[in-house]
NUMI-195436 format. One record per atom (N, C-alpha, C): residue in three letters; x negated, z, y negated. Coordinates in steps of 0.1 Angstrom, whole numbers, padded with zeros to 4 digits, always signed. Each point is the difference from the previous one (the first is absolute). Layout:
ALAXZY ...
END
This chain:
UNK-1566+0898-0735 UNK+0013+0004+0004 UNK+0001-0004+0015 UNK+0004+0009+0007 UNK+0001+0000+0017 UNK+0012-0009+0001 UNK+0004-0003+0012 UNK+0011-0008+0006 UNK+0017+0010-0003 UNK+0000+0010+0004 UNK+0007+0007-0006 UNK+0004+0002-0011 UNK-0007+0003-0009 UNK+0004-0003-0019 UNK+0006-0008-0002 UNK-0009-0016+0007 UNK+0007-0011-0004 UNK+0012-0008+0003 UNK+0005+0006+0012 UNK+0012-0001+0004 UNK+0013+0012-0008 UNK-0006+0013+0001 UNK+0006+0006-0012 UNK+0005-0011-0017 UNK-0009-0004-0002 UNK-0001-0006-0018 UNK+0010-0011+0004 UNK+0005-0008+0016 UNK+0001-0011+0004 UNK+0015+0005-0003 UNK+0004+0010+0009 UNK+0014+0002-0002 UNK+0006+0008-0011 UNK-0007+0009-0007 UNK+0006+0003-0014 UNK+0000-0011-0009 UNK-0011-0009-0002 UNK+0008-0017-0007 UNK+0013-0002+0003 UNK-0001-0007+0012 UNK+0019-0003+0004 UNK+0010+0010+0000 UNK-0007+0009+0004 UNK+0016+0005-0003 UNK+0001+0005-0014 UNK-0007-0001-0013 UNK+0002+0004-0012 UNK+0003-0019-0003 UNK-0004-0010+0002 UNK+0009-0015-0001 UNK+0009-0002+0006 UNK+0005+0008+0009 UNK+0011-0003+0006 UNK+0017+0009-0011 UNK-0008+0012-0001 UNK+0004+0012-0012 UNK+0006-0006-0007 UNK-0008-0008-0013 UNK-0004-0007-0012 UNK+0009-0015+0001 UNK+0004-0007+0009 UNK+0007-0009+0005 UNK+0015+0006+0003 UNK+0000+0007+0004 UNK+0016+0008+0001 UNK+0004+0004-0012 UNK-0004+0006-0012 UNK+0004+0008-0005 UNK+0005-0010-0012 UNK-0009-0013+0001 UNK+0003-0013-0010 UNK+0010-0006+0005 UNK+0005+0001+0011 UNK+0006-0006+0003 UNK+0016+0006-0004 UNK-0002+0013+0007 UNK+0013+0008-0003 UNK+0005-0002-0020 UNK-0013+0005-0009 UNK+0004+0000-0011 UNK+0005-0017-0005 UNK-0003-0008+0004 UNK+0005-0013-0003 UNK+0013-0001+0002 UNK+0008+0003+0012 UNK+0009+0001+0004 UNK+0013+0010-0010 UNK-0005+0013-0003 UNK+0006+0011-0006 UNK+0002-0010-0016 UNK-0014-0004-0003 UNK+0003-0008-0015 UNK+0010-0006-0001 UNK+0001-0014+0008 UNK+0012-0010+0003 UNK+0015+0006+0000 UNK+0003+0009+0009 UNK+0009+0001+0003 UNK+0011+0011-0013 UNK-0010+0007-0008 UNK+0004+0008-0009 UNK+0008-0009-0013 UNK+0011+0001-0004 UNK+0004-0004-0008 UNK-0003+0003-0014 UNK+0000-0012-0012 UNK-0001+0005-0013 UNK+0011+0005-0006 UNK-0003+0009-0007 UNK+0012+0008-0007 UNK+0010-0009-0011 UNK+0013+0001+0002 UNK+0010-0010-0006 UNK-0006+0003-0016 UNK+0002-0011-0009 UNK-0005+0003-0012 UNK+0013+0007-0007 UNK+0012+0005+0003 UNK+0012+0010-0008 UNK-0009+0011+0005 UNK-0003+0012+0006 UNK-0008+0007+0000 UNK-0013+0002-0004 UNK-0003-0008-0010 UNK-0012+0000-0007 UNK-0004+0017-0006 UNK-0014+0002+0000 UNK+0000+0006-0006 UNK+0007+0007-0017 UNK+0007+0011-0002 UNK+0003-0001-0014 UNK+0013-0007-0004 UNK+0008-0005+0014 UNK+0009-0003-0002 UNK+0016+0011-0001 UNK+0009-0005-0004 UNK+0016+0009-0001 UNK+0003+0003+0011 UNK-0004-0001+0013 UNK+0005+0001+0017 UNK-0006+0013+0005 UNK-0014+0005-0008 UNK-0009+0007+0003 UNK+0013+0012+0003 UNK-0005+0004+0012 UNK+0007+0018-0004 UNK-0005+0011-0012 UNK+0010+0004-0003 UNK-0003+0010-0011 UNK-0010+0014+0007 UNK-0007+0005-0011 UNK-0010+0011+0005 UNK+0000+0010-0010 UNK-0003+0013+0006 UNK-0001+0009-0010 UNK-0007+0005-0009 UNK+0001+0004-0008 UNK-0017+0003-0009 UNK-0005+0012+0009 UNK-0015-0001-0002 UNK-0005+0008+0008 UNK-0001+0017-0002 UNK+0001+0009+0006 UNK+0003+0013-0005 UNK-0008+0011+0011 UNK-0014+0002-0008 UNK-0008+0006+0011 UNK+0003+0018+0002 UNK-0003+0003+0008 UNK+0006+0015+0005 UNK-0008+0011-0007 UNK+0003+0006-0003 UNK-0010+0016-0002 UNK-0011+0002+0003 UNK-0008+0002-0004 UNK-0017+0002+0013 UNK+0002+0010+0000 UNK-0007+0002+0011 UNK+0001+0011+0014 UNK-0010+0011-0007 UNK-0010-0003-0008 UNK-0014+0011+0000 UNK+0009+0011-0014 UNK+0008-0005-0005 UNK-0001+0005-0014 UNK+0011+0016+0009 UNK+0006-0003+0004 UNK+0010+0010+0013 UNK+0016+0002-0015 UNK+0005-0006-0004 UNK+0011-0002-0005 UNK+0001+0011-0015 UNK+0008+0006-0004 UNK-0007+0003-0009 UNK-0006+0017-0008 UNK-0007+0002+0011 UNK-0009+0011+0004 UNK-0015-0004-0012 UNK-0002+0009-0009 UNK-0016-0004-0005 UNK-0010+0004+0007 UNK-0008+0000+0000 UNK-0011-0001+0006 UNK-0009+0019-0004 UNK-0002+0003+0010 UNK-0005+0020+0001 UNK-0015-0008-0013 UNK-0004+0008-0012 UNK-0011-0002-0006 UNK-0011+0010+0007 UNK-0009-0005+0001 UNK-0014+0008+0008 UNK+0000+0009-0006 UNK-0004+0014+0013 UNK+0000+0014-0008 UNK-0017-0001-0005 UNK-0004+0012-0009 UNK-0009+0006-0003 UNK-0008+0000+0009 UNK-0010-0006-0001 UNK-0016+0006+0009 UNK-0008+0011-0004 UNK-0004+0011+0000 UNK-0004+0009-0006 UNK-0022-0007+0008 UNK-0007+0004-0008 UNK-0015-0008+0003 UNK-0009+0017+0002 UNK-0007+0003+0007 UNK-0010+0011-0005 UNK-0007-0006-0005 UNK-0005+0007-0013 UNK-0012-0005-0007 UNK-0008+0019-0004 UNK-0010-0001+0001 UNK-0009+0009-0003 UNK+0000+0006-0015 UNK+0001+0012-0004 UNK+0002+0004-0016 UNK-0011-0006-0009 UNK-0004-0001-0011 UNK-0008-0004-0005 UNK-0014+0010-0003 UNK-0014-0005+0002 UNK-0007+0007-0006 UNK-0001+0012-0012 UNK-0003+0009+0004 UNK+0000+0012-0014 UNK-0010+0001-0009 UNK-0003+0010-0008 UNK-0013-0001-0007 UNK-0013+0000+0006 UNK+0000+0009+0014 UNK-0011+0003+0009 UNK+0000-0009+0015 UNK+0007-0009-0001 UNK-0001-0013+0009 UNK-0002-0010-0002 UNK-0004-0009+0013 UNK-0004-0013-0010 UNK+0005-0011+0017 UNK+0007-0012-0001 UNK+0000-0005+0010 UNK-0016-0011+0002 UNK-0008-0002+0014 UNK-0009-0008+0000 UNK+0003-0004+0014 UNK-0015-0008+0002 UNK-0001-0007+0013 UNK-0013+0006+0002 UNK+0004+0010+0016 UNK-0014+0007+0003 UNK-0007-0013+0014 UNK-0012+0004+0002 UNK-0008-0007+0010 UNK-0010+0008+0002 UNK-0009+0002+0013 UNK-0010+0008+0003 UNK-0014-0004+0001 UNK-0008+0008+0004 UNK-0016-0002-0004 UNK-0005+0012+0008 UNK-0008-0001+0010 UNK-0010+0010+0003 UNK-0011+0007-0013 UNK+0007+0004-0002 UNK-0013+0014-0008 UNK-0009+0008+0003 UNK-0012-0006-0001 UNK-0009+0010+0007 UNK-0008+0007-0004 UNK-0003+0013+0003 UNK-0008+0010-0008 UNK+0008+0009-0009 UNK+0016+0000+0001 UNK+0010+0005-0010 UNK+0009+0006+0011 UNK+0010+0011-0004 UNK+0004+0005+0006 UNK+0011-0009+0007 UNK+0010+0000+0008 UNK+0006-0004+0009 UNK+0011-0004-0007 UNK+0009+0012-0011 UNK+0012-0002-0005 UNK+0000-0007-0017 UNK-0007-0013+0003 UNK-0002-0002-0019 UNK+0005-0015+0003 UNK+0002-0001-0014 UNK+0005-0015-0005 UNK-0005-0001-0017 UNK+0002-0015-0001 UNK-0006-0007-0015 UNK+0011-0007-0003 UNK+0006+0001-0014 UNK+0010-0002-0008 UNK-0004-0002-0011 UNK+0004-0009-0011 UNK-0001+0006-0014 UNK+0015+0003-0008 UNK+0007+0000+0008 UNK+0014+0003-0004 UNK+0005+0009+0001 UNK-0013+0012+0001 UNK+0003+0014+0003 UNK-0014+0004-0011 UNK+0005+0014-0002 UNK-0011+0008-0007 UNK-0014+0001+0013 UNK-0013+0003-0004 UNK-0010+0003+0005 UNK+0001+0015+0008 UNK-0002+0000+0016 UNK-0006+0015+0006 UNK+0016+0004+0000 UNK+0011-0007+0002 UNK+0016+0011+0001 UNK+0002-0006+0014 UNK+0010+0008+0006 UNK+0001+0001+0016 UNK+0011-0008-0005 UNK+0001-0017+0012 UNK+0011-0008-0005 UNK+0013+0007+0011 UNK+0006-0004+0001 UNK+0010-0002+0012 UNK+0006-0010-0004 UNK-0001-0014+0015 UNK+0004-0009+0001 UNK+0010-0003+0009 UNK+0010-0010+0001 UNK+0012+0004+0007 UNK-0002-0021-0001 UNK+0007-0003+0011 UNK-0001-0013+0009 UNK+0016-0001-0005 UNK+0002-0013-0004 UNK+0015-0001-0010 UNK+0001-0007+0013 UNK-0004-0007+0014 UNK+0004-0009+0008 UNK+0008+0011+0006 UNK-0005+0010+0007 UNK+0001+0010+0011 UNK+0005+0015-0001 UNK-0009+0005-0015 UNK+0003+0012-0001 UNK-0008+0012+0003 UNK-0011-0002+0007 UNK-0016+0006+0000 UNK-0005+0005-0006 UNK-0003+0010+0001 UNK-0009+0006-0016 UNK-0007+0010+0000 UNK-0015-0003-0008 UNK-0006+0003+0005 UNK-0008+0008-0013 UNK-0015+0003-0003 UNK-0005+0011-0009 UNK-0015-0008+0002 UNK-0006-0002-0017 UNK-0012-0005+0007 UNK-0009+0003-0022 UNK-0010+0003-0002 UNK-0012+0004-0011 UNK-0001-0012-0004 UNK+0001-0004-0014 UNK-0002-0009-0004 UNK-0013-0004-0008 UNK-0008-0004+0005 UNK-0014-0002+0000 UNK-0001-0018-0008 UNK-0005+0001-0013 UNK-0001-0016-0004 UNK-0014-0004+0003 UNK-0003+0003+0014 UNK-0011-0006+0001 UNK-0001-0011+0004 UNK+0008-0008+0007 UNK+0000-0012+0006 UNK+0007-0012-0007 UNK-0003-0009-0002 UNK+0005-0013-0004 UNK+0014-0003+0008 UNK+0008-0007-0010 UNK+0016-0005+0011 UNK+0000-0010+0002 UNK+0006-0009+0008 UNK-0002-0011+0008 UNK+0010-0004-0006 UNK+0002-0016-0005 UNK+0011-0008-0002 UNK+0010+0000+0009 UNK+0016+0006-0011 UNK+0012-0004+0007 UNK+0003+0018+0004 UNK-0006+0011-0004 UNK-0003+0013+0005 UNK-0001+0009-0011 UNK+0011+0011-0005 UNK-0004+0012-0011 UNK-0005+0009+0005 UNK-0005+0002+0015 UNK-0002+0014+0002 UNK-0004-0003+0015 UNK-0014+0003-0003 UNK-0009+0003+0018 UNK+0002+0012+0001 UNK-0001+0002+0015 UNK-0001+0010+0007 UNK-0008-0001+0012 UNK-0008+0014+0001 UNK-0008+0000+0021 UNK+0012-0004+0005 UNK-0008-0005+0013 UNK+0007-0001+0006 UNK+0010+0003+0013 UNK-0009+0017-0002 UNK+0006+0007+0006 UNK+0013+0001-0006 UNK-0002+0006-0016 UNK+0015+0002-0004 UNK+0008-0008-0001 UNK-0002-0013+0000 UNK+0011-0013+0002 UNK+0010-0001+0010 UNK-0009+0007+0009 UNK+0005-0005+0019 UNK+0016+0010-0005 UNK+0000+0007-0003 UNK+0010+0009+0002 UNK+0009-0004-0008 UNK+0000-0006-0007 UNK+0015-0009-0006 UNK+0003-0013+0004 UNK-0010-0008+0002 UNK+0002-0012+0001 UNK-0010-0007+0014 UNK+0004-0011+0007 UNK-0012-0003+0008 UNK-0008-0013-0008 UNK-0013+0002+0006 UNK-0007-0012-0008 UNK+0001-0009+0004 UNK+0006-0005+0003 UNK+0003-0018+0000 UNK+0013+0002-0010 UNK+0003+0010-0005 UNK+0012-0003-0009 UNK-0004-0004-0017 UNK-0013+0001-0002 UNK-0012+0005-0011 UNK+0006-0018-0008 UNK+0002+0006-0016 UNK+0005+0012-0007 UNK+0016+0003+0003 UNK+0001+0008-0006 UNK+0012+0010+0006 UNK+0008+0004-0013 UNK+0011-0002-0004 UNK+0005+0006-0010 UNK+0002+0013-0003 UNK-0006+0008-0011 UNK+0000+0018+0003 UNK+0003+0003-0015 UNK+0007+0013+0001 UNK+0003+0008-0013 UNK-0014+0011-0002 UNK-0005+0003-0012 UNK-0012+0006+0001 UNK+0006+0014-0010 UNK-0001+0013+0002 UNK+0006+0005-0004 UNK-0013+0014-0006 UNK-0006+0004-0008 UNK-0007+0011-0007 UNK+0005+0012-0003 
END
């Protein structure tokens, strides 16, 4: 610690004992001089002033006596339900090679029928041969190229909730 500091630390001491010395002194003083209360004014005594019972006011939130509007109706879109020739799944894509461009693998469709699939996120839709040639990947009812994917959905969105319709 330099010369400075320590003359700093030098005079915040005193004048925090000098502080600390006044303040005892004054309350000593304030003690002494305060009188004790006569013992006829005891607590609980007949002298007490009278008081009233307590009588709290209206609350403010309830707004007097108005009830309260009940929440209207929320109406929700929800999508109709599947028919006999639909089926809802989760599509995901696959390069298919050696096969035509517009095919997909399902088993939740009949064999060799032209699906049309529609993207329940967006509303995309698209037309694609359904070929059970390829195995489905966990978490997935329905591969597709992926050419034909692109056009409903983007692939980072993979799987994709879709209505499958024959």
């Amino acid at each position: 610690m330099n010369t400075f500091d320590r003359r700093r630390v030098a005079v915040a001491c005193a004048v925090t004992v000098v502080a600390l010395l006044t303040l005892w002194v004054f309350s000593n003083r304030n003690a002494e001089s305060s009188a004790p209360l006569p013992s006829d004014t005891a607590i609980g005594s007949d002298t007490a002033p009278p008081t009233s019972a307590y009588q709290p006011e209206d609350p403010l939130f309830v707004g007097g006596a108005e009830q309260p509007t009940p929440p209207q109706v929320i109406n929700v879109a929800v999508p109709p339900a599947p028919g006999a020739n639909q089926t809802l799944a989760r599509a995901s894509f696959k390069r298919y090679a050696g096969v035509g461009t517009s095919v997909c693998t399902t088993i939740l469709a009949p064999d060799n029928t032209m699906l049309k699939v529609t993207n329940l996120d967006n509303g995309q839709t698209t037309t694609c041969m359904n070929t059970l040639g390829m195995s489905l990947p966990a978490g997935s009812d329905l591969v597709m190229n992926t050419a034909v994917y692109i056009l409903i959905a983007d692939l980072a969105d993979a799987p994709v909730p879709v209505r499958v319709s024959w």
